[in-house]
C-alpha positions in Angstrom: 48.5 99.2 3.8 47.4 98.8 0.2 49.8 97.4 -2.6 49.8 98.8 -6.0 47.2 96.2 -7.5 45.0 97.0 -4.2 41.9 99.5 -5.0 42.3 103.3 -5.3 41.0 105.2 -2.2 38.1 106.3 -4.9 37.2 102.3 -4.8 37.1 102.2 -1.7 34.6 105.6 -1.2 32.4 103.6 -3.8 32.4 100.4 -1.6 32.0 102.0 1.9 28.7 103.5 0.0 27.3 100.4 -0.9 25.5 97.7 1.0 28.0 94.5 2.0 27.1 92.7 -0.4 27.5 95.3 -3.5 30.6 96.5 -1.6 32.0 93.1 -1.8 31.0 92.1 -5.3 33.2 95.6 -6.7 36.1 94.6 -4.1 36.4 91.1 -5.1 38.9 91.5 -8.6 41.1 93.4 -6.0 40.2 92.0 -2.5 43.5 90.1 -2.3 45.8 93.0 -2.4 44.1 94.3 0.7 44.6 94.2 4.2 40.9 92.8 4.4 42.1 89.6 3.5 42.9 87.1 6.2 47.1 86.9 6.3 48.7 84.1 5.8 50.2 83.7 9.2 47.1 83.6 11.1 45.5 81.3 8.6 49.1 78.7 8.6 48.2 79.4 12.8 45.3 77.7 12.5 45.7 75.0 9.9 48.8 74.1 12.7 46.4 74.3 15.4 43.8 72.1 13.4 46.4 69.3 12.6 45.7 67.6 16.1 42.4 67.3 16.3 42.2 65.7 12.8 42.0 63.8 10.2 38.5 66.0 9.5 36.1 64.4 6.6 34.0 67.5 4.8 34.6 71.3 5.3 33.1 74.5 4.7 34.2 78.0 5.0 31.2 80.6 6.4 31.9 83.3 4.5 34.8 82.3 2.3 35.2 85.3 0.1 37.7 84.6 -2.7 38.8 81.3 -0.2 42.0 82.2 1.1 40.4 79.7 4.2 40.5 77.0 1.6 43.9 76.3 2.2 43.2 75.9 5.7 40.8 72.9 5.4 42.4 71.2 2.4 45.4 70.7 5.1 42.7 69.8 7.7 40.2 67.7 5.9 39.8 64.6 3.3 36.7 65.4 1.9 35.1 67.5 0.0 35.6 71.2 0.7 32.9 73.9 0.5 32.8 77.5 0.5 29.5 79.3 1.0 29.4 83.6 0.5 26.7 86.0 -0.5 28.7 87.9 -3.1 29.0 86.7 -6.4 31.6 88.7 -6.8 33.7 87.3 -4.1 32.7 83.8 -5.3 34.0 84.4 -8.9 37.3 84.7 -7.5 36.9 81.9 -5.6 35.9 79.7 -8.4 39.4 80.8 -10.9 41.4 80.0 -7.9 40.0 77.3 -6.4 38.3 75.2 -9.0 38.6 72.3 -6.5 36.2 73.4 -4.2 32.0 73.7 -4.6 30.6 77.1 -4.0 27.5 78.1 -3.2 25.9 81.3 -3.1 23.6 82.0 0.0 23.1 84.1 3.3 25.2 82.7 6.1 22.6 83.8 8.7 20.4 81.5 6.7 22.9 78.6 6.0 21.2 75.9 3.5 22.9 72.6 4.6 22.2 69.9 7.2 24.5 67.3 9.1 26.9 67.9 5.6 30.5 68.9 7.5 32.8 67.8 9.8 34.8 70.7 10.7 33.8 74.8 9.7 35.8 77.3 9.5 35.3 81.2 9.1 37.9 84.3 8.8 37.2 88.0 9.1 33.8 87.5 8.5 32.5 88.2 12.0 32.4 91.9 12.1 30.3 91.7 9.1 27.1 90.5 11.5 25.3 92.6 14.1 25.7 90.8 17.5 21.4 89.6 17.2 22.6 88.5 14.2 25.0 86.0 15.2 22.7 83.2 16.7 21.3 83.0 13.3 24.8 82.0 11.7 25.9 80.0 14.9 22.5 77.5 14.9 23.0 77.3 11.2 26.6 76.2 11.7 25.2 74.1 14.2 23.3 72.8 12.0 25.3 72.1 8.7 28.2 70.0 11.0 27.6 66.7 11.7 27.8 65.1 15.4 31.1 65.6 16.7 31.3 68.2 14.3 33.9 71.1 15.2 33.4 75.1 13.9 37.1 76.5 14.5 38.3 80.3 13.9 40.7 82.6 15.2 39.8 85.6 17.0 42.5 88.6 18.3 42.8 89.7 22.0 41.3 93.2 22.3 44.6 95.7 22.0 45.4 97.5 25.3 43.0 100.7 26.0 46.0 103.8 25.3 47.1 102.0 22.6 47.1 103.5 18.6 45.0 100.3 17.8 42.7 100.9 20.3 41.6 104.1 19.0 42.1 103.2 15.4 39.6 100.5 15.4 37.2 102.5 18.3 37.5 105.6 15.4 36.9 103.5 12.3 33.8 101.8 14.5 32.5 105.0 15.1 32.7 106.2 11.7 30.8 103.3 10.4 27.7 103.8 13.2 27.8 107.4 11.7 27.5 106.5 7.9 24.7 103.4 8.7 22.6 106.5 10.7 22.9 109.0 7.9 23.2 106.6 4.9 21.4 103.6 3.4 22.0 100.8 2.8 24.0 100.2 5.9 27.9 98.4 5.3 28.0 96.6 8.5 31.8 96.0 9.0 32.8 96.8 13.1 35.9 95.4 14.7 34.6 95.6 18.1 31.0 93.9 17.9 32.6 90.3 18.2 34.4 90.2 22.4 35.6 86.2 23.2 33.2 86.3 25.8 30.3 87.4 23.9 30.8 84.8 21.2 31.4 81.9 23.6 28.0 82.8 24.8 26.0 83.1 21.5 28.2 79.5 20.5 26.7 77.6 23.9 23.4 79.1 23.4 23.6 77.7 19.6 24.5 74.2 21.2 28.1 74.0 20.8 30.6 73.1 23.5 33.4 75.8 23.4 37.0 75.9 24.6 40.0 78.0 23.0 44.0 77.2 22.1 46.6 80.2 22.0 47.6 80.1 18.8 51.5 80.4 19.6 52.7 80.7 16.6 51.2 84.4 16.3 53.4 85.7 19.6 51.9 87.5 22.6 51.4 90.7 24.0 53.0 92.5 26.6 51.0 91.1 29.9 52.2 87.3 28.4 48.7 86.9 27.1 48.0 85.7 23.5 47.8 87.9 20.3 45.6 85.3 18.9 42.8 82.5 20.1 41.6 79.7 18.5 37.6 79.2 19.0 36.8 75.5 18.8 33.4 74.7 19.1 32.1 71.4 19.5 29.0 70.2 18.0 27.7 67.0 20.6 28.5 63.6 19.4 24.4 62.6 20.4 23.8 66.0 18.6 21.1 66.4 16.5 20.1 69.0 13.7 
């Protein structure tokens, strides 16, 4: 899973001990040659997806980390492009490789724009937030678009109960409810906090209008249903703040 310029497993004990943010900040020099990072093909998915609904004027990417997402609104929008993260570490990166795009450092449950952006995007970052946490990030996402404004990200169909993924992710889950009750500070990082249905509600209770595209490109499972959703949520053209 890791490459050879990927952390050792020693890294990785150090990181899992930290809080999300330290964690993240020691990860970043080798956070691209890990499986953490977004993949290409779901990220070319949803710049595809995007292409539509466009021309976009001003982006942002919620929780950019070293801004592989960058390339998604750079396809997507005209403007100017902005990534926002809470590790400086992570933003480092982000600044050598995309020297295009402003940065800013700051808590995504506590977002710091207004009416900026036209379309936002996030990737991975939503197992990082405890379910009450997320009507913090979705009103500030709210927020920070303008009217008409669109926040856009993919999320992955659950994999079938029996299946090795099923009980990889349910284990790995587990084990992190077990270190945050025996070790502080917590690392939030669940993959199973985040269900499309739970989501769509916390995005309509933040104000947005929600629908969802297959993203085809990323195949389907066995019962014909989609590996992979796009989440498009609308911001109302009357809205306000």
């Amino acid at each position: 899973m890791f490459s050879a310029q990927g952390p050792s497993l020693r890294e990785l004990a150090i990181q899992a001990l930290s809080s999300v943010e330290h964690g993240y900040d020691l990860l970043a020099p080798k956070f691209d040659h890990t499986p953490f990072r977004t993949p290409d093909g779901v990220l070319d998915a949803t710049a595809e997806a995007l292409r539509p609904l466009g021309p976009f004027g001003d982006g942002l990417d919620v929780c950019c980390g070293t801004g592989a997402g960058t390339q998604v609104l750079a396809s997507a929008c005209r403007g100017r492009i902005t990534g926002v993260d809470f590790s400086a570490g992570m933003l480092a990166r982000a600044r050598t490789a995309h020297p295009e795009a402003e940065l800013v450092r700051a808590d995504v449950r506590a977002l710091p724009f207004a009416g900026a952006f036209d379309l936002a995007v996030t990737f991975g970052a939503l197992g990082h937030l405890l379910p009450s946490e997320r009507p913090a990030l979705f009103s500030g996402v709210h927020r920070a678009l303008r009217p008409g404004g669109v926040f856009a990200f993919p999320i992955g169909a659950p994999p079938p109960i029996g299946s090795f993924w099923y009980w990889a992710l349910l284990g790995f889950d587990v084990t992190m409810r077990i270190r945050n009750a025996v070790w502080r500070p917590p690392f939030v990082m669940y993959y199973r906090t985040c269900p499309l249905s739970a989501v769509r509600d916390d995005l309509a209770a933040a104000g947005f209008t929600v629908t969802t595209r297959p993203l085809a490109a990323l195949g389907r499972r066995e019962d014909g249903s989609p590996r992979y959703r796009l989440v498009l949520a609308r911001k109302s053209n009357a809205g306000s703040g």
